[in-house]
RODO-2510 file (C-alpha; in nm, 4 decimals, decimal comma):
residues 86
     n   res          X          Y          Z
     1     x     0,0000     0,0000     0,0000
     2     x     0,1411     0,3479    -0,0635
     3     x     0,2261     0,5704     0,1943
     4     x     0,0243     0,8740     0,2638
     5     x     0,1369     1,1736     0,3187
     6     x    -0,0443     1,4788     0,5734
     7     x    -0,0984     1,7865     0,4058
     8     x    -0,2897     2,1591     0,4534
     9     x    -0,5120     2,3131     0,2480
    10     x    -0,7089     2,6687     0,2857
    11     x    -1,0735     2,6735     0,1003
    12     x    -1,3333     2,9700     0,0925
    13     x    -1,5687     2,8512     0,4264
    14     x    -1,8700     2,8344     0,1494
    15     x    -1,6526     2,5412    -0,0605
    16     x    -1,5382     2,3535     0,2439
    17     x    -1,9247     2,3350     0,3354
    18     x    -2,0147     2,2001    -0,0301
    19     x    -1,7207     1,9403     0,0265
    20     x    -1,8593     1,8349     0,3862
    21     x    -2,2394     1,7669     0,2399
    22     x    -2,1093     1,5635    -0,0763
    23     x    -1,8686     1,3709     0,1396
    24     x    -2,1938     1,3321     0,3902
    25     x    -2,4167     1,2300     0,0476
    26     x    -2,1572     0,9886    -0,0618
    27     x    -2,0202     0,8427     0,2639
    28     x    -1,7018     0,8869     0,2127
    29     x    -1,4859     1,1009     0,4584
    30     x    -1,3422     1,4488     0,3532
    31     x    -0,9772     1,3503     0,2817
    32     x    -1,1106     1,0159     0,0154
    33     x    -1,3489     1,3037    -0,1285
    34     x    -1,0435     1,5201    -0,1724
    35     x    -0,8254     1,2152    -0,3175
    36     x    -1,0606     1,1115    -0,5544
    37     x    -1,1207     1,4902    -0,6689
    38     x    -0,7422     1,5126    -0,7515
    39     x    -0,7381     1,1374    -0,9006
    40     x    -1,0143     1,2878    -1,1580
    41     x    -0,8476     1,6020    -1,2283
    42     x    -0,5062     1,4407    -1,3106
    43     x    -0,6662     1,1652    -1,5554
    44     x    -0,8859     1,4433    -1,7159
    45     x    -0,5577     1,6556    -1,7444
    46     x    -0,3703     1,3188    -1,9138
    47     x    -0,6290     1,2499    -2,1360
    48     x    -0,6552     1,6491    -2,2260
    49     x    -0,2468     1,6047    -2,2981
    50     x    -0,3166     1,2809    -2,4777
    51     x    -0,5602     1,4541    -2,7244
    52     x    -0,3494     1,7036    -2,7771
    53     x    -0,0746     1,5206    -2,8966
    54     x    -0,2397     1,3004    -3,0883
    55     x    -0,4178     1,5853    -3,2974
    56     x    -0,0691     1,7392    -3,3444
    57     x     0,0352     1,4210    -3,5032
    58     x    -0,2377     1,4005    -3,7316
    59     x    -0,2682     1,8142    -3,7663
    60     x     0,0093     1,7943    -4,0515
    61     x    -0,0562     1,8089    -4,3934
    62     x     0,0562     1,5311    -4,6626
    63     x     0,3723     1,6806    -4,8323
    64     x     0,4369     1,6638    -5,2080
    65     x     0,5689     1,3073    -5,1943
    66     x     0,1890     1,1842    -4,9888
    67     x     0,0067     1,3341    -5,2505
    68     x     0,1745     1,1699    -5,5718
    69     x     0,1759     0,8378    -5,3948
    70     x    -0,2419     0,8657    -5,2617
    71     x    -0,2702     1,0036    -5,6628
    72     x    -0,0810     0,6775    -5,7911
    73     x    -0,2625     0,5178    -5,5467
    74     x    -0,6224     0,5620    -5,6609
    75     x    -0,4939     0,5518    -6,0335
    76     x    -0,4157     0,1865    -5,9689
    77     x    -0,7513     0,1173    -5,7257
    78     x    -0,9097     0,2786    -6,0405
    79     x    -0,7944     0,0569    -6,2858
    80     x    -0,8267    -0,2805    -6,0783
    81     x    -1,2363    -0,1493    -6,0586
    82     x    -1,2427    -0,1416    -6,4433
    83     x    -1,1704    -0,4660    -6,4856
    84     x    -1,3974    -0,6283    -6,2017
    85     x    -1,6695    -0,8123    -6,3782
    86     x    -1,9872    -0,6544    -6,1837
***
């Protein structure tokens, strides 16, 4: 099991009451509320970080050399269609 570690935190009185009545509503104590808050933020921030990188891989546009080979490449798709008998 991992070690836990003690730690401080200063909220607005109105925002520690909110987090006192949904730990209440979901019977869990303050500190699990607060762990499972942070667990949700960091896999929302991954996943944000995730999507990010994968649009920036596929944000590129194909450079001369793509577009001759997709060109050659439906020229020959083309010509293998012709000669299907339907």
């Amino acid at each position: 099991m991992a070690t836990s570690v003690k730690t401080a935190i200063s909220l607005q009185e109105e925002l520690f009451k909110e987090v006192n009545k949904l730990a209440s509503e979901l019977h869990v104590s303050r500190s699990r509320l607060f762990v499972m808050a942070v667990q949700d933020f960091i896999k929302k921030k991954e996943s944000k970080n995730l999507l990010s990188q994968i649009n920036n891989a596929f944000s590129d546009h194909p450079d001369s050399e793509e577009l001759t080979i997709q060109s050659k490449m439906r020229q020959k798709q083309a010509e293998k269609l012709e000669r299907e008998p339907w």
